[in-house]
PALODREN-964106 format. One record per atom (N, C-alpha, C): residue in one letter; x, y, z. Coordinates in steps of 0.001 Angstrom, whole numbers, plus 500000, padded with zeros to 6 digits. Example, Ala and Ser with C-alpha at 12.3 -4.5 7.8 and 13.67 -1.06 7.14 Angstrom:
<pts>
A513190494310507800 A512300495500507800 A513200496700507800 S512850497750507080 S513670498940507140 S512900500030507870 
</pts>
This chain:
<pts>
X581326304144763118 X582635304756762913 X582938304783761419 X583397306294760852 X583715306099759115 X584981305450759179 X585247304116758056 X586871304113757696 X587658305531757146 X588920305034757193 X589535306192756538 X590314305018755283 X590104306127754084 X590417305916752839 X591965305455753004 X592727303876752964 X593842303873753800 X595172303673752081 X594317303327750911 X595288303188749459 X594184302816748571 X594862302716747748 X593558302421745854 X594334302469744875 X593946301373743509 X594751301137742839 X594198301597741889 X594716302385740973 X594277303146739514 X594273302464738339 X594210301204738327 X594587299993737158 X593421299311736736 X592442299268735662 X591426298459736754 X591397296802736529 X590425296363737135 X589814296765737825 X590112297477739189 X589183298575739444 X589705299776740523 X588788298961741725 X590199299570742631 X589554299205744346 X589994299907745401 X589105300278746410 X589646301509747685 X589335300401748668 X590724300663749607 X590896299756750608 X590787300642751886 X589897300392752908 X589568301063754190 X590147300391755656 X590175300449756505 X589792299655757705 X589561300366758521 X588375299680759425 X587865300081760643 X588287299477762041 X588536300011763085 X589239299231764113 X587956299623765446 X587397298613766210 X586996299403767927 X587367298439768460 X586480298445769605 X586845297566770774 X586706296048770643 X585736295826769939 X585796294667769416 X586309293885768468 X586168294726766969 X586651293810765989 X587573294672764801 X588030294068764061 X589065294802762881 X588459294549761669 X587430295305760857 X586968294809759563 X588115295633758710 X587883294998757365 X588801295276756340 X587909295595755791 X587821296470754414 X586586296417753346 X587205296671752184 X587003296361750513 X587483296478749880 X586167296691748650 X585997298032748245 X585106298320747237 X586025298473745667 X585201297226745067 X585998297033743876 X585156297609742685 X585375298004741302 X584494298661740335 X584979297904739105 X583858296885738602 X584361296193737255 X582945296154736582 X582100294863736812 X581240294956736090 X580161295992737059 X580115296027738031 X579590296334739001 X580872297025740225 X579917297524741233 X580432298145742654 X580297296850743392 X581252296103743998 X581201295012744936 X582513295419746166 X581788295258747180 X582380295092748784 X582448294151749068 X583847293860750003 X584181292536750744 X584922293165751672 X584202292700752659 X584072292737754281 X584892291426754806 X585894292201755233 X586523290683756280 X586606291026757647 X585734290227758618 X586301290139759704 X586855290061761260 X587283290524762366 X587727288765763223 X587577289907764459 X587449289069765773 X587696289804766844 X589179290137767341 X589332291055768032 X590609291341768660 X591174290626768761 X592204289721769146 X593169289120769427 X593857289120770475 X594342288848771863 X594475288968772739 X595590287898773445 X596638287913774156 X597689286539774487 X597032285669774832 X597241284597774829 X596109283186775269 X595115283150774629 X594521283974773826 X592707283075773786 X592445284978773250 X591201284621772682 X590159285903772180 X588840285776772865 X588807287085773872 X587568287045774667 X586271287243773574 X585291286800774074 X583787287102773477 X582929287253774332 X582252288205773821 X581410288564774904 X580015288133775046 X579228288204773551 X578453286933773573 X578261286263772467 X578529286699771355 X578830285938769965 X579837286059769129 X580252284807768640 X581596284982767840 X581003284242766195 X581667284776764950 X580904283885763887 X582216284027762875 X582750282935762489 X583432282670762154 X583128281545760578 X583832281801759667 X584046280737758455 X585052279420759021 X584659278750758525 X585579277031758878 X585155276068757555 X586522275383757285 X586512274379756082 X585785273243756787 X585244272275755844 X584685271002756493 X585304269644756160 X585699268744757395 X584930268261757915 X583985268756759393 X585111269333759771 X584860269870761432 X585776271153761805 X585462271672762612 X586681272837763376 X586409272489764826 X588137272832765108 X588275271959766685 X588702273683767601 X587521273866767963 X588356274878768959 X588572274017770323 X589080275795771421 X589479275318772977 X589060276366773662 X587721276478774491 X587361277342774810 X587227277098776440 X586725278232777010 X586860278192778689 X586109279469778973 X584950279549779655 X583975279951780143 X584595280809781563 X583972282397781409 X584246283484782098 X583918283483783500 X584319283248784378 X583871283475786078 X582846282036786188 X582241281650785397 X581196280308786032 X580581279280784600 X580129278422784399 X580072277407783629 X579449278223782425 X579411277722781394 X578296278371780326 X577712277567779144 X576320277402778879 X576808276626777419 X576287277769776493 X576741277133775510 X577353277840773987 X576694277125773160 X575496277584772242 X574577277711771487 X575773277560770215 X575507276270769039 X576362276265767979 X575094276400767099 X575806277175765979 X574911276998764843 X575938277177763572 X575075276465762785 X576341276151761171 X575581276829760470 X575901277373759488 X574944277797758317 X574133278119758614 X573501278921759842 X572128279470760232 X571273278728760907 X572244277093760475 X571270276178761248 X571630275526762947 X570739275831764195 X571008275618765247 X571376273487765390 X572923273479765595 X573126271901765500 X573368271593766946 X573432272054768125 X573615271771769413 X574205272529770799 X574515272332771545 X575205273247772488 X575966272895773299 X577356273263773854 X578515272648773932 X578683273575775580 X579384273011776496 X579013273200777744 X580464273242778193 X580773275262778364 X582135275666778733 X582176275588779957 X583368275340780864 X583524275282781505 X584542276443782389 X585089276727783160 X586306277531783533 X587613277010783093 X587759275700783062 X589061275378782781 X589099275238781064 X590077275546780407 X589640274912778985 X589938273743778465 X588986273521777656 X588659272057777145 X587993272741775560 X588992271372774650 X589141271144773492 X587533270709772932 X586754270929771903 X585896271025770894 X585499270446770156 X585244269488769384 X584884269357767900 X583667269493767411 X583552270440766573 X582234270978765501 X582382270182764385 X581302269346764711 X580769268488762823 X579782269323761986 X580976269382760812 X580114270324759489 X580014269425758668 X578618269933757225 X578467269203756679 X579671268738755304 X579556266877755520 X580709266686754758 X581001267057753144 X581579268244752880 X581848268439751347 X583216269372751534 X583520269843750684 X585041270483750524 X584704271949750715 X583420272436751145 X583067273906751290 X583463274285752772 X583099275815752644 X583671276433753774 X582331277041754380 X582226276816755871 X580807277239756499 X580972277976757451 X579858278670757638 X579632280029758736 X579292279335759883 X580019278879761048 X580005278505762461 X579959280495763221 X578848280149764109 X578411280768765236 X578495280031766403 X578787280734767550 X578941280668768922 X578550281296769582 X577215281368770450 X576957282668770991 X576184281750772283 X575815283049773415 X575731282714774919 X574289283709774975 X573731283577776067 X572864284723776179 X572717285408776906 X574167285355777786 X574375286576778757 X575931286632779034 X576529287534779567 X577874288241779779 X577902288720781643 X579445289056781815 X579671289577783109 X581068290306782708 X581406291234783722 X582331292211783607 X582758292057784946 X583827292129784658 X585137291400785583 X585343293042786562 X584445293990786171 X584660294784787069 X583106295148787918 X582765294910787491 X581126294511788636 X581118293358789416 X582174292456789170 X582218291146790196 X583273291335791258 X584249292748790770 X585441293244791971 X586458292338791096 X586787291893790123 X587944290919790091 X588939291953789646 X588924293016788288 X589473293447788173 X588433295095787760 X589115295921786853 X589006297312786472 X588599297294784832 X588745295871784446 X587889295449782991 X586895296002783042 X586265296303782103 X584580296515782177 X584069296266781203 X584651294916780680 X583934294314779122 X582949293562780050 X582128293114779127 X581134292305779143 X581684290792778556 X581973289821779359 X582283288905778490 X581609287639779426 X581885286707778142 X581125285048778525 X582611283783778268 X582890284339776936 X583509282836776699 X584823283327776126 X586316282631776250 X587310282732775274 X587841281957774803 X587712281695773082 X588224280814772308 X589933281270771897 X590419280364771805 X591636279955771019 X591646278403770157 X592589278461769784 X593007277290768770 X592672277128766872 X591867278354766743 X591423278098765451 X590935280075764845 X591454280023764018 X591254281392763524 X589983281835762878 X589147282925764067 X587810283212764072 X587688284568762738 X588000284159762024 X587780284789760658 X586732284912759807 X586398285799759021 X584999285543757909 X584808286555757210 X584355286094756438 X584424286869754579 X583156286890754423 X582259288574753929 X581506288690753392 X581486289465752434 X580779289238751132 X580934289926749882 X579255290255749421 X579244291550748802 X578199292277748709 X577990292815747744 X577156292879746282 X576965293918745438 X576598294822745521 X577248296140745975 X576882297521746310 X575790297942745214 X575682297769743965 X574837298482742986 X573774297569743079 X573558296855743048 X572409295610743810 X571185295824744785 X572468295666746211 X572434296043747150 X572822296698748240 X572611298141748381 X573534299170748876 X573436299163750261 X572369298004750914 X571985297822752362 X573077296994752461 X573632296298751355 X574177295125752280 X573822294008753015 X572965293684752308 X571949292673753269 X572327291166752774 X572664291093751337 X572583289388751205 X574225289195750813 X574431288229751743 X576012288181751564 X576116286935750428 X577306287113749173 X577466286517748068 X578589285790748255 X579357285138749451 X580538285294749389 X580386283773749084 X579227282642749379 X579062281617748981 X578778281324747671 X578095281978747096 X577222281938746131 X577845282316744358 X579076283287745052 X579826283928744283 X581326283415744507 X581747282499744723 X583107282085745436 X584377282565744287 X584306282632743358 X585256283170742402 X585701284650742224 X584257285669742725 X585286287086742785 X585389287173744259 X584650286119744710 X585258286722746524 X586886286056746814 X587158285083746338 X588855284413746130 X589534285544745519 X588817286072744458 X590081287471743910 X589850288612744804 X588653288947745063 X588596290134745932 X589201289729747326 X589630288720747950 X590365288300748791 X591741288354749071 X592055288235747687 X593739288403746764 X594047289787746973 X593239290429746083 X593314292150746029 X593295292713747080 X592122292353748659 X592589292824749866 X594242292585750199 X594464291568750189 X595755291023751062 X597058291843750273 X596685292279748641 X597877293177748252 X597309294263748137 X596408295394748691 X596692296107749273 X596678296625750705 X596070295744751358 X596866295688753067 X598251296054752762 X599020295581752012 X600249295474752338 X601220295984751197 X600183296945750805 X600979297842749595 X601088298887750300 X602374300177749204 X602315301412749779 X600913301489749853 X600759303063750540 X599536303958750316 X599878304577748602 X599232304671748247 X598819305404747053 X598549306950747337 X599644307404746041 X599869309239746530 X598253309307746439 X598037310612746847 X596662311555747338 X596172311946745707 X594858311567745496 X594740311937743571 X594772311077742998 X595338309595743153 X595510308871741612 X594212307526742058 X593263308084743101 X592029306976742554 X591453307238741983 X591127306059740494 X590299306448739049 X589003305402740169 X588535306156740525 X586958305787740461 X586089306505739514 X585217305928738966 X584276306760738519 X583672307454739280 X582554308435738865 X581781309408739941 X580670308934740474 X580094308111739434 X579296306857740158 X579418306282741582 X580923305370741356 X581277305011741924 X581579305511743647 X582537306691743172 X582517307606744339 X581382307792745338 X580180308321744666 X579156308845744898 X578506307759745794 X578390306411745409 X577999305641746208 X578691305183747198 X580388305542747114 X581027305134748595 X580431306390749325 X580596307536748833 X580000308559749595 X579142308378750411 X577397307202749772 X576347307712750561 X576796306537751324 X578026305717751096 X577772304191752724 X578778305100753583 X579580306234753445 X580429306579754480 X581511306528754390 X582172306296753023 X583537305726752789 X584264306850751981 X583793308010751725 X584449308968751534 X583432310352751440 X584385311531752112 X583899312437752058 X583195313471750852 
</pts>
């Protein structure tokens, strides 16, 4: 799905703010132009009353020592494959009713990539329960399934190695700069100073016509 071009600030450093919405998740993206073209990608599954369904993986950032979710397993028991940082640390055994969590991360003041994932799903409308026809396994609540990835577009225009660790100082400002323009006017039609460079390469990821 292309974003649509949603505001951009003509000051620089320059940045075009997008979002993409489906059935699953709400990314934000924010292509900034200073020393370089850098993207930052935020972001979370739907949101839903009670709890956020998943269907079979959820991956989320969390501060350390630990993150405490409360999860509860779809139509029959399930366990749930944890992994921190890429690394597989154990597997936690949902049940139907929900029951409270604790994930041990490693102890320092950083923030880590927790995964949750299952290796199979059911749809609440192939079992007769209801007219749903997601595919789902597990639904968490209690802790906000959020995550930040940051990317040097002139680098890497695949997008492949995320900097958001590695680089923690423009991903905190490029974090800043999302959140004020989420919530700025739109910017009249004409006043983004991108370069043509610049342009040109949102062009070939899809981000403008």
């Amino acid at each position: 799905m292309r974003p649509l071009l949603e505001g951009a600030d003509e000051q620089p450093p320059r940045a075009v703010y997008a979002e993409v919405r489906d059935l699953e998740t709400v990314r934000t993206l924010v292509s900034a132009e200073g020393d370089g073209l850098h993207q930052l990608l935020a972001s979370s599954p739907n949101s839903e009353p009670g709890g956020t369904w998943i269907s079979r993986t959820v991956t989320f950032d969390a501060p350390a020592p630990r993150v405490r979710v409360e999860m509860q397993s779809f139509h029959q028991p399930r366990a749930i494959q944890v992994t921190v940082d890429g690394l597989e640390t154990g597997r936690l055994m949902a049940g139907t009713e929900w029951r409270e969590f604790d994930v041990e991360l490693p102890r320092d003041r950083g923030v880590h990539r927790v995964e949750l994932a299952t290796d199979e799903c059911e749809s609440p409308a192939s079992l007769g329960l209801s007219d749903d026809p997601r595919c789902l396994s597990f639904q968490i609540r209690g802790t906000p399934v959020h995550r930040v990835e940051l990317y040097d577009l002139g680098a890497d225009p695949g997008a492949e190695r995320d900097l958001s660790r590695s680089d923690a100082e423009l991903t905190r400002w490029m974090a800043g700069r999302l959140h004020q323009l989420r919530w700025s006017p739109v910017a009249a039609a004409g006043s983004q100073a991108l370069s043509e460079e610049a342009r040109e390469t949102l062009r070939t990821l899809g981000y403008l016509d």
